[in-house]
N, C-alpha and C positions, 0 to 999 in steps of 0.2 A: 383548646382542642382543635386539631386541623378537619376540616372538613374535606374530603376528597369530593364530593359536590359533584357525583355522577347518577344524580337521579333527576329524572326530570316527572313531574308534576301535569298530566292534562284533567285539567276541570271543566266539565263539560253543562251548560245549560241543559235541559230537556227536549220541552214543545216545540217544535219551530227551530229548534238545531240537531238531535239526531232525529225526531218523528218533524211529518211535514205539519200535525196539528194538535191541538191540543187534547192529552190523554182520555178524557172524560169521554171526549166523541168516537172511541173505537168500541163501543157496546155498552158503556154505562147509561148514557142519555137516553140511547135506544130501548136500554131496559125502561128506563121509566115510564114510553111512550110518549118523551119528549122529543124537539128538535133541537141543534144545537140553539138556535137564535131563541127559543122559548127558556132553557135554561140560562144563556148566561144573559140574557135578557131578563132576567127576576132578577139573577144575582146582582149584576149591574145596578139593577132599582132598589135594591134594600141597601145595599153599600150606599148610594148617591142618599137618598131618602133619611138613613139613620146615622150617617158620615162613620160606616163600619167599615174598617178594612178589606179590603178587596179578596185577601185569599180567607178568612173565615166568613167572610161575605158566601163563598161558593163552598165552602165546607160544611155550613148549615145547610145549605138549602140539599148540599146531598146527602144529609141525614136525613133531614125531612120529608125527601121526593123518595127515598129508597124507603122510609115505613111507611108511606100512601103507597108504594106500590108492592108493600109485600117483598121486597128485595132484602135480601140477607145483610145485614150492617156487621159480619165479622170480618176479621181481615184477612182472612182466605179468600172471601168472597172479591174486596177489595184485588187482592193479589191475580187471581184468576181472570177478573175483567184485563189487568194488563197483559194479559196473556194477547189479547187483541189488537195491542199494541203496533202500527205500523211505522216503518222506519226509512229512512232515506236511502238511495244504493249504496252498499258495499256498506252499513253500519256493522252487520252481524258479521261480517270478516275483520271490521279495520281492528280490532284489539290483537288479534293474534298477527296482523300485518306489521301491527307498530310494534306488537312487545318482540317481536322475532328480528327488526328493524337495530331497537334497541340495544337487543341483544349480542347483535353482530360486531355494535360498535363498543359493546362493553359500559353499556348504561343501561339502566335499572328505570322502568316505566311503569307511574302507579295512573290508575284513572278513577278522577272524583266527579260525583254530580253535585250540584248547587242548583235544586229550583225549588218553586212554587207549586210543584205540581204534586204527587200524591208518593210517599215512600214506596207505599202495598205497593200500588201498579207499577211504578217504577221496578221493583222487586221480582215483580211476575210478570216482568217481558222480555221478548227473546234475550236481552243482554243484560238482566236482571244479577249474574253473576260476574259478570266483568271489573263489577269495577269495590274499589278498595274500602269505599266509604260512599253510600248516598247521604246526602244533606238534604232535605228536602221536607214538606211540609207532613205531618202526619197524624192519624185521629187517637183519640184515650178510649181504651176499651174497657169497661165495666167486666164484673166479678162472671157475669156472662156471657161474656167474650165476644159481644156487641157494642160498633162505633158510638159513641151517647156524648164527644165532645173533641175539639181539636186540640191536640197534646204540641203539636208545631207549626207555628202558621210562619213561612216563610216570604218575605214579599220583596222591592227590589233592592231596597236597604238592609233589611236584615241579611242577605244574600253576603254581604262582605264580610262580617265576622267568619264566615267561614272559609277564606282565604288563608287569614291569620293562625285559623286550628292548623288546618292542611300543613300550612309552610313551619311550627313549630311541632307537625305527629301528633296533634289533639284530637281522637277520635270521638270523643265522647261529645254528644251533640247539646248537651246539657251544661258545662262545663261552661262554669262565669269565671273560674279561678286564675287556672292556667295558663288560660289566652291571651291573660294583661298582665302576664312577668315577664320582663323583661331578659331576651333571649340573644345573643351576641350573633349576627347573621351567620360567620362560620360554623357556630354550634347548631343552628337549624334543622333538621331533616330534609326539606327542600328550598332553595333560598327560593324569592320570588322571582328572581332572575332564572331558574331552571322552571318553571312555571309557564303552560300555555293555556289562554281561559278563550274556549269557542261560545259566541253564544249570536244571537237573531236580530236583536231590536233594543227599544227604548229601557228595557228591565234588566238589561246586563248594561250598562252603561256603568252604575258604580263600580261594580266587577273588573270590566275592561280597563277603567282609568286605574283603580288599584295595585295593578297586575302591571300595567305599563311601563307607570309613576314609579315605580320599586326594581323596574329592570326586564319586566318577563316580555311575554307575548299576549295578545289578543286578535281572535279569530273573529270577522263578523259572517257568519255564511248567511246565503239566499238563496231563495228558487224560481225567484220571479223577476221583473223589471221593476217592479215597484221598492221590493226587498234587498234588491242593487241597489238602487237608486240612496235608500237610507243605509247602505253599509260602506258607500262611496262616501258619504256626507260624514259617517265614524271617522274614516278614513283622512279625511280633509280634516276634522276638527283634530286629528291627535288620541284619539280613543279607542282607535286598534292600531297595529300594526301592519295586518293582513284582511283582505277579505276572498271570497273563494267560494264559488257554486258549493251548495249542499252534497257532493258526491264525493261519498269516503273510500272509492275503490282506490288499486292499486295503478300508480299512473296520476292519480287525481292531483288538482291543484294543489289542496289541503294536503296531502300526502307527502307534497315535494317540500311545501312550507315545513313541516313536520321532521320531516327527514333534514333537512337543511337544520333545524333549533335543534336537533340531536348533534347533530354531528357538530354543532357552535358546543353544547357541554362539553362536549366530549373533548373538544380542543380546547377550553376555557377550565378545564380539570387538569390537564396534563401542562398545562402554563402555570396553573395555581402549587399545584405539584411539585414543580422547578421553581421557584420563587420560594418556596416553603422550604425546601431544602439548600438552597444557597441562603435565604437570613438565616437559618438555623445551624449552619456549617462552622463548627468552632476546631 
């Protein structure tokens, strides 16, 4: 089967690449009448302490800080807190920038998340409907329709199987079967080469080399000198390809990288195209 391979794939991290911090601290910690550094400071210490992983590490504790304080553990309640969700410039336009972008050139643009951070809030913040598929960590709700366990705990390994769904159409976030049949790159839905994965720091690092190593893109954004300084170091080692201030308006660095890996589909389709039709010319 020929693939016409005019879809291109952005997979986007979370905390620290569309928001400037991490979800919990836009009014969930506040509800508890905690501080950020007092929550992920426990969390921190039962993870180190009982050598528990780090994202059910902070998935218990926000069970158990939300029934000390009386806090709703449904996942509206979840969803609602994202609502408070703050985001970098120009995040709540750049989808309709790119897909219109896309569109002009005659390619087809999906957007995936891959974090560790929370589905609900994910869900219930401003671009909670953007995108195709979240991948991301999430709780088990009881017959009561109360949080009482973590149903997905994503961390920064786990983060790469879900490259592999994306680029074979595996939506199903559950799905052990599908993921490890082997799939011919042409038959694909996205190859990895039509693929860009934006993300922050040390916890996209599998992600970035995955995505590379296979043909795509990798984005490291920052917002600080400090956040440069380790996106230059990706940079240097071969782990991105790109890096680029946190600012997704129109104009933006990230925007021209962007437009630039579109317009490479776009010409790497209609080459594929002509090649397919001269070996197949009888």
């Amino acid at each position: 089967m020929y693939n016409k391979r005019t879809k291109v794939a952005l997979v986007y991290d979370f905390d620290g690449t569309l928001s400037p911090g991490n979800m919990q601290e836009y009014g969930f910690i506040q509800a508890l009448g905690k501080s950020p550094e007092e929550f992920w400071g426990r969390s921190n210490s039962i993870s180190e302490e009982q050598e528990m992983n780090g994202i059910l590490a902070y998935m218990k504790i926000m069970i158990d800080e939300a029934r000390k304080a009386s806090i709703s553990l449904k996942r509206e309640s979840f969803v609602e807190f994202g609502r408070n969700i703050e985001l970098y410039p120009g995040v709540k336009e750049w989808f309709s920038l790119v897909n219109g972008y896309g569109a002009s050139s005659g390619v087809a643009v999906e957007h995936y998340i891959i974090s560790s951070g929370l589905t609900e809030m994910i869900e219930g913040s401003p671009i909670g409907a953007e995108f195709k598929k979240v991948f991301a960590s999430a709780f088990l709700y009881n017959d009561k329709g109360n949080a009482e366990w973590p149903a997905v705990a994503v961390d920064f390994t786990a983060k790469t199987q879900f490259l592999f769904k994306i680029t074979k159409g595996i939506m199903d976030i559950a799905d052990n079967r599908l993921v490890n049949e082997s799939i011919p790159d042409e038959d694909k839905p996205v190859p990895f080469s039509n693929m860009i994965y934006f993300g922050d720091g040390t916890t996209d690092i599998p992600c970035m080399k995955i995505v590379t190593m296979f043909g795509g893109n990798a984005i490291a954004v920052y917002d600080s000198d400090a956040k440069m300084a380790r996106a230059r170091q990706l940079l240097d080692e071969d782990r991105v390809t790109f890096i680029a201030p946190a600012v997704f308006t129109d104009g933006s660095e990230i925007f021209e990288i962007v437009k630039a890996t579109i317009d490479k589909v776009k010409a790497d389709s209609e080459y594929d195209k002509l090649r397919h039709k001269v070996q197949n010319f009888s």
